[in-house]
C-alpha positions as CSV (number, residue, x, y, z in Angstrom):
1,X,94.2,94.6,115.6
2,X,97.1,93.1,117.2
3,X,95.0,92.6,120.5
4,X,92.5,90.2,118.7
5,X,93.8,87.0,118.8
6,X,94.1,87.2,122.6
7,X,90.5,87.8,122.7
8,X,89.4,84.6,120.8
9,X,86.8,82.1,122.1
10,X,85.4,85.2,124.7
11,X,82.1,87.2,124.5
12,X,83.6,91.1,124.0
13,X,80.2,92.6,125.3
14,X,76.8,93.6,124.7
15,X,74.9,96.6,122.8
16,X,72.6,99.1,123.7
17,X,69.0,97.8,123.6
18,X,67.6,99.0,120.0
19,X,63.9,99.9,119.7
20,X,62.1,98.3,116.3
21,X,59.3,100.9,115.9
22,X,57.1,100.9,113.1
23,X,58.8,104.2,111.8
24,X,61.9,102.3,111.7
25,X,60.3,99.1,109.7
26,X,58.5,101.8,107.0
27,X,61.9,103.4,106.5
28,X,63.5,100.1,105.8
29,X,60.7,99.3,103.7
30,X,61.2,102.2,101.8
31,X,64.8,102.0,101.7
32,X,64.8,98.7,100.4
33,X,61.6,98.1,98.3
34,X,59.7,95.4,100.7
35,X,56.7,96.4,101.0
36,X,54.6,93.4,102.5
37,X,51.8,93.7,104.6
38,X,53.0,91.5,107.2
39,X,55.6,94.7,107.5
40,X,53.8,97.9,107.2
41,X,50.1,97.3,107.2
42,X,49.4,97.4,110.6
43,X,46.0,97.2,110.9
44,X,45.8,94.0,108.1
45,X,49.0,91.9,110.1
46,X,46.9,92.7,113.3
47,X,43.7,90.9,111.7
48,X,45.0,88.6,109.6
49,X,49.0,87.5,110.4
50,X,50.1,85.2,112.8
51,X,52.2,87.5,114.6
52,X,49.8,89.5,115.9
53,X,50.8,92.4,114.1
54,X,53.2,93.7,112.5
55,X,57.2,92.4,112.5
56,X,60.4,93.7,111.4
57,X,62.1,92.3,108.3
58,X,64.4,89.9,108.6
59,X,67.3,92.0,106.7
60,X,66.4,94.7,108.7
61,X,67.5,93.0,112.3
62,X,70.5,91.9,110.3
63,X,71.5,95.3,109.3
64,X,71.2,96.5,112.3
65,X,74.5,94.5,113.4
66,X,76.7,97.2,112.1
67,X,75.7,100.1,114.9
68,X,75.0,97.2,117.5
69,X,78.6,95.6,117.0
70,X,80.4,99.6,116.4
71,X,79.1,100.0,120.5
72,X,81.1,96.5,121.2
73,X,83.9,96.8,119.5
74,X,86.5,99.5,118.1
75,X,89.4,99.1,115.7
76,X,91.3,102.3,116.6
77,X,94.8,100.6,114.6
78,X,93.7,100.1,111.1
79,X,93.1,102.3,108.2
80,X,89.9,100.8,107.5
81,X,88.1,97.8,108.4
82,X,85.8,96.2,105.7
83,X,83.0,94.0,106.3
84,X,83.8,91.0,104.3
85,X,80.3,88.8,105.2
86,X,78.5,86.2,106.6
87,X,78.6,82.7,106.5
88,X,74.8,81.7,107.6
89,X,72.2,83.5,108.5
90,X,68.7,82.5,109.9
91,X,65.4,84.2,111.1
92,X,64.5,81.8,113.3
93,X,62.0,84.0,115.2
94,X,60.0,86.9,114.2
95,X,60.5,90.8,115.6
96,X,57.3,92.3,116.5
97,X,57.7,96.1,116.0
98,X,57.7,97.2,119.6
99,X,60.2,95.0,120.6
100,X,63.9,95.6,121.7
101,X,66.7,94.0,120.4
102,X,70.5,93.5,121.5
103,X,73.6,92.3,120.4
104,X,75.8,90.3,122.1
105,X,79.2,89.5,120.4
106,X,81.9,86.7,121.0
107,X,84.9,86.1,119.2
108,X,84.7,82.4,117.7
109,X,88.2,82.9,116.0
110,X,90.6,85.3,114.2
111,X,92.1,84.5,111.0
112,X,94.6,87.1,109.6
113,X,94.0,87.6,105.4
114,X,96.7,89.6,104.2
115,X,97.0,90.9,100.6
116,X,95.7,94.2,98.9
117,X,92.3,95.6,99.1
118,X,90.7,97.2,96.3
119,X,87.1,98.4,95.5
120,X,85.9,96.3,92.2
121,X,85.6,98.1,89.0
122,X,81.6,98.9,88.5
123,X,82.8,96.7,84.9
124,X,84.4,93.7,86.4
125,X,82.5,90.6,86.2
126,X,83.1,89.7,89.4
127,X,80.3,89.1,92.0
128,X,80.2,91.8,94.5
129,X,77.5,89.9,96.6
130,X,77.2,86.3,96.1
131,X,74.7,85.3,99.2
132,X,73.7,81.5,100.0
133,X,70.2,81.6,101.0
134,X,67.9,78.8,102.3
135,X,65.3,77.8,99.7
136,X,65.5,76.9,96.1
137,X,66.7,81.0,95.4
138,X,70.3,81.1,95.7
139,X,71.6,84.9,94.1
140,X,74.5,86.8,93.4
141,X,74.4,90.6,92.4
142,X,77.2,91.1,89.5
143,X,78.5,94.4,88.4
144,X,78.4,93.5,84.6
145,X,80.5,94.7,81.7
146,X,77.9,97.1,80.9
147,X,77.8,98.6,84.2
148,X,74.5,96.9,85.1
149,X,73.6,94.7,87.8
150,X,71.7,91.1,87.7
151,X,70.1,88.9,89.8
152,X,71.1,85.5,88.7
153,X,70.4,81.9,89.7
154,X,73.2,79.4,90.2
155,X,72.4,78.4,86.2
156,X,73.2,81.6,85.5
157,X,70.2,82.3,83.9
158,X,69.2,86.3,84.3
159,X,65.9,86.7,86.2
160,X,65.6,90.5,86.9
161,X,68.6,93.1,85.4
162,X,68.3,96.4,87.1
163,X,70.2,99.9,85.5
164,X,71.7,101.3,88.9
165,X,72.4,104.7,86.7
């Protein structure tokens, strides 16, 4: 941790090259509930998309930061290290399945936050993701006070309220 600052405003390396197979696309699918065609019907985003076939999700090339960046860099002086978010985050191009992806990682800045570190009660009614998205859906998932979890616009207004139990 100490060593970090000194490594501000430099690129700290690049990944492995990662393989987006279809497999991998109908296990995040599954994982995650997105099922669109566009995804995992081959034959239909062949035909019909303008791809050319079939693409990897969006969340899906975002998630897989967390090995990509693991190969780049490695906290060996700290308890734990927690993944406190992102900022902004655009698709600007689609991932046909077939393709191979890498990450390449520079350190913009480094900004020390002290204090104490605690996982949130699954009661508190505090968000434990609040994500900005482009378009008129902007969301936060919020363990409630009756241990559920609810998608919410900006209003506040409820739209979907899922049991996680």
């Amino acid at each position: 941790m100490a060593e970090l600052a000194s490594l501000a405003g430099q690129e700290l390396g690049r990944s492995d090259w990662f393989d987006i197979t279809q497999q991998t696309v109908y296990t995040f699918a599954d994982a995650t509930g997105d099922h669109q065609w566009m995804h995992v019907d081959v034959e239909r985003a062949t035909a019909e998309s303008p791809f050319g076939g079939p693409i990897a999700h969006g969340y899906l090339t975002l998630s897989l930061l967390v090995p990509m960046h693991k190969q780049i860099l490695t906290v060996t002086d700290a308890g734990m290290t927690v993944n406190y978010g992102v900022n902004k985050v655009r698709f600007p191009a689609p991932v046909p399945v077939g393709s191979r992806i890498r990450m390449t990682a520079s350190l913009l800045d480094v900004t020390e936050v002290t204090g104490d570190c605690r996982s949130p009660s699954p009661r508190s009614s505090k968000p434990t993701v609040a994500p900005k998205r482009n378009g008129a859906l902007d969301s936060t998932i919020i363990a409630g006070q009756e241990g559920v979890c609810s998608l919410r616009h900006p209003a506040g207004t409820p739209t979907q309220t899922v049991d996680p139990g």
